[in-house]
Every structure is written in C-alpha cells, then in structure tokens.
C-alpha positions, 0 to 999 in steps of 0.5 A: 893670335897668329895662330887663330889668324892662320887657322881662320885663313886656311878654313876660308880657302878651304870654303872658297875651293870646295865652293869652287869645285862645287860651283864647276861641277854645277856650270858643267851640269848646266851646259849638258842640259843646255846642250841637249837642245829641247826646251825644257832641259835648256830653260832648267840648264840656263837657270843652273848656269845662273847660280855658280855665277850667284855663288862667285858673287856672294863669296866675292862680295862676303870676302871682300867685305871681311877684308874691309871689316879687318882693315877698320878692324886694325886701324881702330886697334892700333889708334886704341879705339877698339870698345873693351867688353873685357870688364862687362858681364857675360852670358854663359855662351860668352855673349856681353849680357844684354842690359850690359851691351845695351849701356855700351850702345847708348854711350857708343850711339851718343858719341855717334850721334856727335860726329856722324860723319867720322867712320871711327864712330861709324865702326864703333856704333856697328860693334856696339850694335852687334853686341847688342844682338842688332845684327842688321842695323851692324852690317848696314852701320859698318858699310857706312864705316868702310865708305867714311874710311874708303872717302878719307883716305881717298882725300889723303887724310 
C-alpha cells in the first residue's frame, strides 16, 4: 500500500507543478496585455490574471479536501469501522453492483439516520452513496463528516 501511497503522491505534485507552471505563464500573458494600455487588451488581460488566481483555488481547495477525506479515512480504518465491499458482487469495471450497493446504503442510511450528528456515521453514509453511484449527495454528506470530526476534536473528545 505504500507503494500505490507513493505513486498517488509523486502523481499530485506532478499535476500541482505543471499546473503551477501553467497558471505563471498565464499570469505573465495577463500582465503583457494589461500593460499594453489600450482598452481592450487591458479588459481581456484583467480576466486572464483572473483565472491562475481561480486554478490556486481550485487546487487548494481539492488538496485540502482530500487531506480531510484521508484523515477520516484513517480514523475509521483504524477504529474498524471502514464499510467492507470485499464480499459484494461486482460489476466487470470493478463497481459494487447496483442492487448491491443500494442494500449497503439502506443499512448505512438506517444507522445514519440513528445518530446523525456522529461524523462516523456521516463518513460511512458518503462511502455507501458513492458506492451507489450519488457522487453529489458524497461529496456534500462527507463535508458534513469533515466539520463533525473538525467540531469533535475541537471539544477534545
């Protein structure tokens, strides 16, 4: 695992430096039109300075995110609470299979729905949902995890 760990690692830096290249050849395009002092190529060099400061978001905000999602990831993996799809039918892309993922998410969503406010059942809730194909209602239900865990931990517990 270390080993997919490492590659996964050296492949984000990868992205983030040529993004990073990418977005100061883009901020040095947006300058020479700003400079050229005419109307028009100033409006179009004021918008293209706008999008490397859009892109320093984005990666900031997606990093700091799958940060998040792996530190929840390892807390629930070492308390034993991880969901096991091992067992479960697959498809041949390697996908649970549907009817599959959707008995896991009604047993997930019951344990859920008995303690709402635990960011572990929050965390597990967001797997079972991605394993069922709801990539939207993941990502919103696992923002909801990171800010149970961030409040717990903030209280010391």
């Amino acid at each position: 695992m270390k080993n997919t760990s490492t590659k996964v690692v050296v492949t984000i830096a990868a992205i983030i430096f040529a993004l990073a290249f990418y977005f100061v050849l883009l901020g040095q395009r947006g300058l020479e039109l700003v400079k050229d002092g005419r109307a028009v190529p100033v409006g179009l060099g004021v918008a293209v300075l706008v999008l490397p400061l859009l892109g320093i978001w984005m990666v900031f905000a997606t990093v700091r995110s799958g940060f998040q999602h792996q530190h929840l990831a390892t807390r629930i993996r070492e308390e034993g609470l991880e969901l096991d799809v091992t067992d479960l039918p697959k498809r041949p892309s390697g996908r649970v299979d549907r009817d599959a993922a959707d008995a896991l998410f009604a047993q997930v969503k019951a344990e859920w729905e008995a303690d709402p406010d635990n960011w572990r059942n929050s965390y597990r809730l967001a797997r079972a949902y991605d394993y069922a194909g709801d990539r939207g209602r993941a990502r919103e239900t696992m923002r909801r995890a990171v800010a149970l865990e961030s409040a717990e931990r903030a209280q010391g517990r």
